[in-house]
N, C-alpha and C positions, 0 to 999 in steps of 0.2 A: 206440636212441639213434642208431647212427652211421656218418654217412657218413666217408669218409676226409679227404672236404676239410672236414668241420667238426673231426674231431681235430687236422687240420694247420692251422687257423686257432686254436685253443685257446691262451688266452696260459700261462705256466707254470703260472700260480696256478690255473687252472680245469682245465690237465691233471692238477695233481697230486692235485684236487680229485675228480677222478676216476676216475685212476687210482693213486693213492699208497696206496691198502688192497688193490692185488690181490692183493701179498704182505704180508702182515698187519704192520699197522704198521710198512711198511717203502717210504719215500717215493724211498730211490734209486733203486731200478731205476725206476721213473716217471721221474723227474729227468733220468736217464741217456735215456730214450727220447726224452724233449722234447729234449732238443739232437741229436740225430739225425734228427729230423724235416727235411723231407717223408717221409712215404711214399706209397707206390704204392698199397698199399691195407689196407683193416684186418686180413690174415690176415698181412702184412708185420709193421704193428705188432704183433701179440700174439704173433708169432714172437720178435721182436727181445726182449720182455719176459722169457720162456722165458729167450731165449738169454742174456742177461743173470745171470739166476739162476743157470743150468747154470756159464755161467764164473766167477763168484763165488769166492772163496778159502774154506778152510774156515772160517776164525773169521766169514765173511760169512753161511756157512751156517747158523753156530753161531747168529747173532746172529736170523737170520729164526724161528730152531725155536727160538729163545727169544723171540720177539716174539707168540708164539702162548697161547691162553690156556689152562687144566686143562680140561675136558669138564666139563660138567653142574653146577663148583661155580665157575667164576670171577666175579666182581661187575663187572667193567671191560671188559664184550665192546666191540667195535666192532661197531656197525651190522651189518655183513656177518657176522660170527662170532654175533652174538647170531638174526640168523635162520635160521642154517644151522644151530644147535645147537636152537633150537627148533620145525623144522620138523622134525626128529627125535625129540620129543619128549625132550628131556634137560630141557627145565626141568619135566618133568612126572615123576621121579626120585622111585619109593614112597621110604621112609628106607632100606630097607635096598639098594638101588642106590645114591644116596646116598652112602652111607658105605662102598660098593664103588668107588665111581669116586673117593672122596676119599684114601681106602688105594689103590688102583692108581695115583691120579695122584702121590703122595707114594712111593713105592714105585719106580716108572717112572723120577720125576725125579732120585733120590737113585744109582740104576742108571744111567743115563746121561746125566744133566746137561742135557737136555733134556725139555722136557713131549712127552707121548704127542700125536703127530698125526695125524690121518685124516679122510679127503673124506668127511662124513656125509651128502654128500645122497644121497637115494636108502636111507638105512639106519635102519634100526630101533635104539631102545636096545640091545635084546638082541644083534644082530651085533655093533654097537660094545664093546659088553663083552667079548661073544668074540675079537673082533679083540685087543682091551687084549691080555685075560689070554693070547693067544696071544704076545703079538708081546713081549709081558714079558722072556719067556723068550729071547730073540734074544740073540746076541752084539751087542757095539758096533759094528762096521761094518757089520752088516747091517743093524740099526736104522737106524744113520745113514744108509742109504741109501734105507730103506723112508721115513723121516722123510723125508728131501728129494722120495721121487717123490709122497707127497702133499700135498708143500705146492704140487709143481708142478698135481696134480691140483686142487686147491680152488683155484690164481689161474686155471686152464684155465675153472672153473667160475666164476669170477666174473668173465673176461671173457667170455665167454658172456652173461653177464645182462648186461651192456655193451652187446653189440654188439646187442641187442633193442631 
């Protein structure tokens, strides 16, 4: 897609339009970047995005790792989450995964009040279940922390597919 003087001539509505899901259904940090604008160049912009998230408040964070959907059983993916989840093959889920990922995402979210998150490209069903049932076991701040470095990892990877 981009050069930096086509993002810097973008009017709100078509940057939010394309940048407003890099963190999943979560249209401020986008928002926040467009009135920041010019930049210098697009490793500028997708820094400022980052940085944006990183100083975030917690209930900001709360709100992002709650805008994320359950692995393998949600019905309301966005665009970008319905083909990261199924380029991993999660909607190809025998029953009894399934009803593994449906028990660890109820499980998970009842533990920490947030849904399980992780950067699936690059991964197979079987790691991402490993990953789950590992990371189950985590206390809350570690969680919370491991949750935020990959929601930063999956907006890393979705602008990535952006900037192509």
């Amino acid at each position: 897609m981009g050069s930096i003087d086509k993002f810097n001539k973008l009017t709100k509505a078509e940057f939010l339009y394309i940048f407003g899901n890099v963190f999943e259904k979560t249209e401020w940090i986008a928002e926040r970047c467009h009135d920041l604008k010019p930049y210098n160049n697009v490793d500028e912009l997708f820094s400022k995005m980052i940085e944006i998230f990183e100083k975030a408040q917690k209930n900001e964070h709360l709100e992002i790792l709650n805008a994320h959907p359950d692995l393998a059983v949600a019905k309301d993916l966005t665009e970008n989450s319905k083909n990261e989840q199924k380029n991993a093959n999660l909607n190809q889920c025998t029953n009894e995964e399934f009803l593994e990922f449906k028990k660890l995402n109820k499980e998970y979210k009842i533990k920490f009040g947030f849904p399980f998150i992780i950067a699936v490209k690059g991964k197979n069903k079987k790691e991402i279940l490993n990953s789950f049932r590992q990371r189950i076991t985590n206390n809350i701040n570690l969680e919370f922390e491991e949750a935020k470095k990959q929601v930063k990892k999956i907006a890393s990877l979705r602008l990535s597919e952006i900037r192509k």
